[in-house]
C-alpha positions in Angstrom: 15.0 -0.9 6.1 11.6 -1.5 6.1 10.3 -5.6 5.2 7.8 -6.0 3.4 6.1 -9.9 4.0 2.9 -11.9 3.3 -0.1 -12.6 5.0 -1.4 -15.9 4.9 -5.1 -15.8 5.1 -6.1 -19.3 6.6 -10.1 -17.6 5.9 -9.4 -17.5 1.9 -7.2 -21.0 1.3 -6.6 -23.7 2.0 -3.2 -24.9 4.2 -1.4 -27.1 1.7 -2.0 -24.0 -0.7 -1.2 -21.6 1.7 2.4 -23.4 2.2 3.1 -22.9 -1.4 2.1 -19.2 -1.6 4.5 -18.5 1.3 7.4 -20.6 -0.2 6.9 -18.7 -3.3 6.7 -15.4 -2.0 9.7 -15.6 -0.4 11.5 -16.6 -3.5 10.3 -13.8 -5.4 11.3 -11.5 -2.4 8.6 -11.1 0.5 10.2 -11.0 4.1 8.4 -13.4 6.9 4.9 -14.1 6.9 2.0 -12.6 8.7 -0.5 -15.6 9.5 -4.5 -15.3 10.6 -5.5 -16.9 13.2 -9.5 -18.0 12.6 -12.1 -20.7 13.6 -14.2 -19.5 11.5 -14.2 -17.5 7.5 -15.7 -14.3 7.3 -18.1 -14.8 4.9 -19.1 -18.4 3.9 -17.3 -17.6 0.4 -13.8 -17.7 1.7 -14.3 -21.0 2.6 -11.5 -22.1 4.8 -10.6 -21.8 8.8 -7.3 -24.5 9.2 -5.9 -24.6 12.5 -3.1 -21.4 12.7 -0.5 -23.2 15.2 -0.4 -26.5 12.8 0.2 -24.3 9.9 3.0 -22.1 11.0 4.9 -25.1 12.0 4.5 -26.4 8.1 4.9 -22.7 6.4 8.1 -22.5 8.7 9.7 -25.5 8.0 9.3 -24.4 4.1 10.6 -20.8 4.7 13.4 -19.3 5.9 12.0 -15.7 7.3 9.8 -14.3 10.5 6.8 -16.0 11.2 4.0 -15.5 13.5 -0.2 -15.2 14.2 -1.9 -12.0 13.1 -3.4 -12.2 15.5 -4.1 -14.6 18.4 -6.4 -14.3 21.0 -5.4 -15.4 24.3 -8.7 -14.9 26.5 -11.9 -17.1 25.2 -11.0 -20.2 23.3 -7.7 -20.6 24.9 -6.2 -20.3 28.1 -3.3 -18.2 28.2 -1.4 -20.7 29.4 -1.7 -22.9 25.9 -1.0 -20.0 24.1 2.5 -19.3 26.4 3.1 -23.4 25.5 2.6 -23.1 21.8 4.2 -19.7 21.3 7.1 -21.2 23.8 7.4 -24.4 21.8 7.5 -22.5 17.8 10.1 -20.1 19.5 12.7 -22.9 20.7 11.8 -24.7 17.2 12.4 -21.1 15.3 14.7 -19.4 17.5 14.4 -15.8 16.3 12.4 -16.3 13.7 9.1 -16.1 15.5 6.7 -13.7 17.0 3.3 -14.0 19.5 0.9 -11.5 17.7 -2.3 -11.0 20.0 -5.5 -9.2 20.2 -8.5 -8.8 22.3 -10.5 -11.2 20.1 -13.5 -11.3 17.9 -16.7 -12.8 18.7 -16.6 -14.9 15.2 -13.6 -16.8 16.5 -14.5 -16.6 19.9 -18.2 -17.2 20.7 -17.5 -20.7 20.4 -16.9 -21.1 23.7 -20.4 -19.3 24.4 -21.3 -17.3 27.8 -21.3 -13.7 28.0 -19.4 -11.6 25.4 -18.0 -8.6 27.0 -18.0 -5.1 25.6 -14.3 -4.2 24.3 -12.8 -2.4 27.6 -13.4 -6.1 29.4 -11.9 -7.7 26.7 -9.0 -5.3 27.1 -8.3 -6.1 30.2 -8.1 -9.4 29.9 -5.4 -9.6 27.2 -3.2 -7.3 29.4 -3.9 -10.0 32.3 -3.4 -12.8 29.9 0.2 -11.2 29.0 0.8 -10.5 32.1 0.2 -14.4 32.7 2.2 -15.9 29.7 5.4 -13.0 30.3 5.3 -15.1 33.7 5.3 -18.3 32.0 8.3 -17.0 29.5 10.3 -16.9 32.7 10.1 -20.7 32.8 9.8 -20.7 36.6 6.8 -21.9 38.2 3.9 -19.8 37.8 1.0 -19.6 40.1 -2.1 -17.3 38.7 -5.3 -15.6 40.5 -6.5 -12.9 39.0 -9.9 -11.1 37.9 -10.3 -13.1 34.9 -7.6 -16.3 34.8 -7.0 -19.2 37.3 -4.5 -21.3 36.6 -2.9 -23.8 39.3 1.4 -23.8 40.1 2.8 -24.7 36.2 5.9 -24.1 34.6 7.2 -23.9 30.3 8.7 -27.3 29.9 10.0 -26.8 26.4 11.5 -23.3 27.1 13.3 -21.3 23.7 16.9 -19.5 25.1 14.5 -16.0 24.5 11.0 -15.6 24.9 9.3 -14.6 21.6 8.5 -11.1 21.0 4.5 -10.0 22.0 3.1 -8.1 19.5 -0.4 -6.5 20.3 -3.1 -5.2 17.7 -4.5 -2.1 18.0 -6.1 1.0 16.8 -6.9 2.6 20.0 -5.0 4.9 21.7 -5.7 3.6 25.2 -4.3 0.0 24.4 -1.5 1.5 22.0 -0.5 3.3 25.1 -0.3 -0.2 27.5 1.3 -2.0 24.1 4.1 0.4 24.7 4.6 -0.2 28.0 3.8 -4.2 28.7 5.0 -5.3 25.5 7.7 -5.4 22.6 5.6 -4.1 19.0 2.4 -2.7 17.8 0.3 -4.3 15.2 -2.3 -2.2 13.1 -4.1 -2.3 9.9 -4.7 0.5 7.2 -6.1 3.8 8.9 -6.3 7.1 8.2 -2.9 9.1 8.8 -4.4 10.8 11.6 -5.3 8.1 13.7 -2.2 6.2 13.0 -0.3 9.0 14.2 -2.4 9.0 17.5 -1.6 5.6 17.8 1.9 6.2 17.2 2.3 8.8 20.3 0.9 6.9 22.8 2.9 3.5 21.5 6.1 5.7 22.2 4.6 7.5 25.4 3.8 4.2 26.9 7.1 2.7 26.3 8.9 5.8 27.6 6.9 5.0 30.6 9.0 1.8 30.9 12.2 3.1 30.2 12.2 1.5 26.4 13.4 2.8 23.3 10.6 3.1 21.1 12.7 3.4 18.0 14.1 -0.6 18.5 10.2 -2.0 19.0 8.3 -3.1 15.6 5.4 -0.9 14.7 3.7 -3.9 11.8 0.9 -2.8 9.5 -1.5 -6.1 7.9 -2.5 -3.8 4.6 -5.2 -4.9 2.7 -5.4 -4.7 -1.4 -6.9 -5.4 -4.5 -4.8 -6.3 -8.0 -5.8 -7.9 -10.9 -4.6 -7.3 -14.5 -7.8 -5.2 -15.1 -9.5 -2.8 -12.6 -12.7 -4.6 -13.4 -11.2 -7.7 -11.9 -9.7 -6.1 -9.0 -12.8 -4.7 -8.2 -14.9 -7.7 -7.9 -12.2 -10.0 -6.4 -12.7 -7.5 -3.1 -16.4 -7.6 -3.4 -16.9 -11.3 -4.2 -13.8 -12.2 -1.7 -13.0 -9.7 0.8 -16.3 -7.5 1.2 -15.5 -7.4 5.4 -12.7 -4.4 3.8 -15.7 -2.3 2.7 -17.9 -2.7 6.1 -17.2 1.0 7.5 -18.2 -0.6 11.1 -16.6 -2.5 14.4 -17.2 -6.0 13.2 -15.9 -7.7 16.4 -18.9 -8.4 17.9 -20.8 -10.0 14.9 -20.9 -14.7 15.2 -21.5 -15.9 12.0 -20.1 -15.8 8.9 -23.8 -15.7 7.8 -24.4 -12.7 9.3 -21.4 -11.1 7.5 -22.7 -12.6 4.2 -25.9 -11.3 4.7 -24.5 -7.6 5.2 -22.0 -8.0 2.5 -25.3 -7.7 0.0 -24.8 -3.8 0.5 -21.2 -3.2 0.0 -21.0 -1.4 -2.9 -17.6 -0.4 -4.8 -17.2 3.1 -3.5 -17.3 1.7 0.0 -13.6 0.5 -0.2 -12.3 4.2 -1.3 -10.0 5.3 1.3 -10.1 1.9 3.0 -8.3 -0.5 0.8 -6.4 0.2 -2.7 -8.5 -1.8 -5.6 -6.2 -1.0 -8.7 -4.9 -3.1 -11.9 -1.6 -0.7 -11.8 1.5 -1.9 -9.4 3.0 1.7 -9.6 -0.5 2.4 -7.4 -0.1 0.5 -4.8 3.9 0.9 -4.9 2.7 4.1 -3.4 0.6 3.0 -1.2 3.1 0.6 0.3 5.4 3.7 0.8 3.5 5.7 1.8 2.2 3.4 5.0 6.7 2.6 5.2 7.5 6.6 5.5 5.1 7.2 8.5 7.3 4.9 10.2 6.2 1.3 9.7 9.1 -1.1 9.9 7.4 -4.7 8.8 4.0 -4.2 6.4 2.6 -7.6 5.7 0.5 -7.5 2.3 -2.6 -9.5 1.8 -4.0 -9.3 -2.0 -7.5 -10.4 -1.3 -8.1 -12.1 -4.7 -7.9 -16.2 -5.5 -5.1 -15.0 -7.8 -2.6 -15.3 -5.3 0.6 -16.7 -7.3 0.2 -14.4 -10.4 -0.1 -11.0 -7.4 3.0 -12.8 -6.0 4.8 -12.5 -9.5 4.3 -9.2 -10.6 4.8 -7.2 -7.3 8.1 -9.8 -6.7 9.1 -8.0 -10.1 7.1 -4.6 -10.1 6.6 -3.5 -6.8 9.3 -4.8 -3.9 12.1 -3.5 -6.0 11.1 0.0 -6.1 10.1 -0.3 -2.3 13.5 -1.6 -1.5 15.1 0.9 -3.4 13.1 4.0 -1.8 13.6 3.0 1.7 17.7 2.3 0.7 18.2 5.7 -0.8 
């Protein structure tokens, strides 16, 4: 049976609000929650950027589901050895509860640290290095690392949970779907077309064949994206005033400033969100949406409504939407 959790966007709200929004999304029925990990808002308008580690330790002490980042980078602003502490330290405080969801990083979180910023294959192969590094770590014997793009002196976990938490990688490409599959436990992705999904899909399940796994017990986790609002109207300029980044048909990972972004949201228009994110007033719509996204074979889909109207979203699809999911993946 397919969950169906929230994602708490740490770009759009504030923490303290954020806490609330999980607690009551759970209550009306969501399963776990998806968290983003940012240093900085997409556009200035979203308006927040709290620390992700600090809140999942607050959102989980007020929940009872799966938590984890969606999704960390372990390669620019921190070492992969902080991430293997913190992700080592929320599993032994949330034993089986949490998950380490990473990616090969954006330059809007990332550039902080300055230097060069490497085309996407580099960045690549550092997150497989880093993995490699913290899977090391998760052994909680001492670790000693020299590689192409880590040093890190003779350490060892400290604080060690009785199982490592799950790695969960984000991808769209083939080529890292493929290594996901065969280094790792899951596959994160967000809304595609059908086609590349199922492209993604193969080489997730050739890669793990690879390493003797069974693809059918490791997570395949889609973040989806929406609009709702009572009216379509509403809907409609909730994603362009908040969430215009979902109607930018471009790679945005190497773009610094939230500025930047503002500056290009000027010429998103409403028609570009039309086969990229649902914008609809009626829950039945995005019911299918949702099932649609759960029948190609997606066993966790996190759903972030990208409007301020966060608890009213929570209420109706606790009482219009989940139940008819639940029941179609049931039958």
């Amino acid at each position: 049976m397919a969950q169906i959790g929230y994602a708490a966007m740490l770009e759009q709200f504030h923490p303290k609000d954020l806490v609330g929004f999980c607690t009551k999304a759970e209550a009306a029925g969501f399963s776990g929650v998806m968290a983003a990990d940012h240093l900085q808002p997409w556009i200035p308008q979203q308006g927040n950027a709290a620390f992700v580690w600090a809140f999942m330790v607050a959102a989980a002490e007020h929940t009872k589901g799966d938590i984890g980042p969606g999704v960390t980078c372990p390669s620019f602003r921190y070492h992969p050895a902080v991430i293997a502490q913190a992700a080592a330290t929320m599993a032994a405080m949330y034993p089986g509860r949490f998950w380490l969801g990473l990616g090969s990083g954006e330059a809007l979180n990332e550039h902080v640290v300055a230097g060069y910023w490497p085309e996407v294959a580099e960045r690549i192969t550092r997150l497989f290095e880093a993995i490699e590094l913290m899977q090391k770590l998760f052994t909680g014997k001492d670790v000693k690392h020299e590689g192409r793009h880590y040093k890190m002196e003779t350490i060892r976990l400290w604080t060690m949970p009785e199982e490592p938490p799950p790695i969960y990688v984000a991808t769209a490409g083939p080529v890292t779907a493929e290594k996901t599959g065969q280094f790792c436990d899951g596959l994160i992705t967000v809304g595609a077309p059908e086609e590349k999904i199922e492209t993604v899909f193969e080489r997730f399940v050739k890669g793990a064949l690879k390493a003797d796994k069974d693809p059918s017990t490791m997570p395949k986790i889609l973040q989806l994206h929406l609009s709702w609002a009572p009216t379509d109207e509403e809907a409609m300029q909730n994603a362009l005033t908040e969430w215009p980044n979902g109607g930018m048909k471009f790679p945005k990972a190497d773009i610094r400033s939230p500025r930047d972004f503002e500056q290009m949201a000027k010429l998103v228009r409403p028609e570009d969100f039309e086969g990229r994110m649902l914008i609809s007033s009626d829950p039945d719509a995005h019911c299918r949406e949702i099932q649609k996204f759960i029948d190609f074979g997606f066993d966790r889909v996190y759903l972030h409504n990208v409007g301020r109207n966060q608890l009213e979203w929570i209420e109706v699809f606790g009482k219009q939407v989940l139940p008819k999911l639940h029941e179609a993946v049931t039958r």
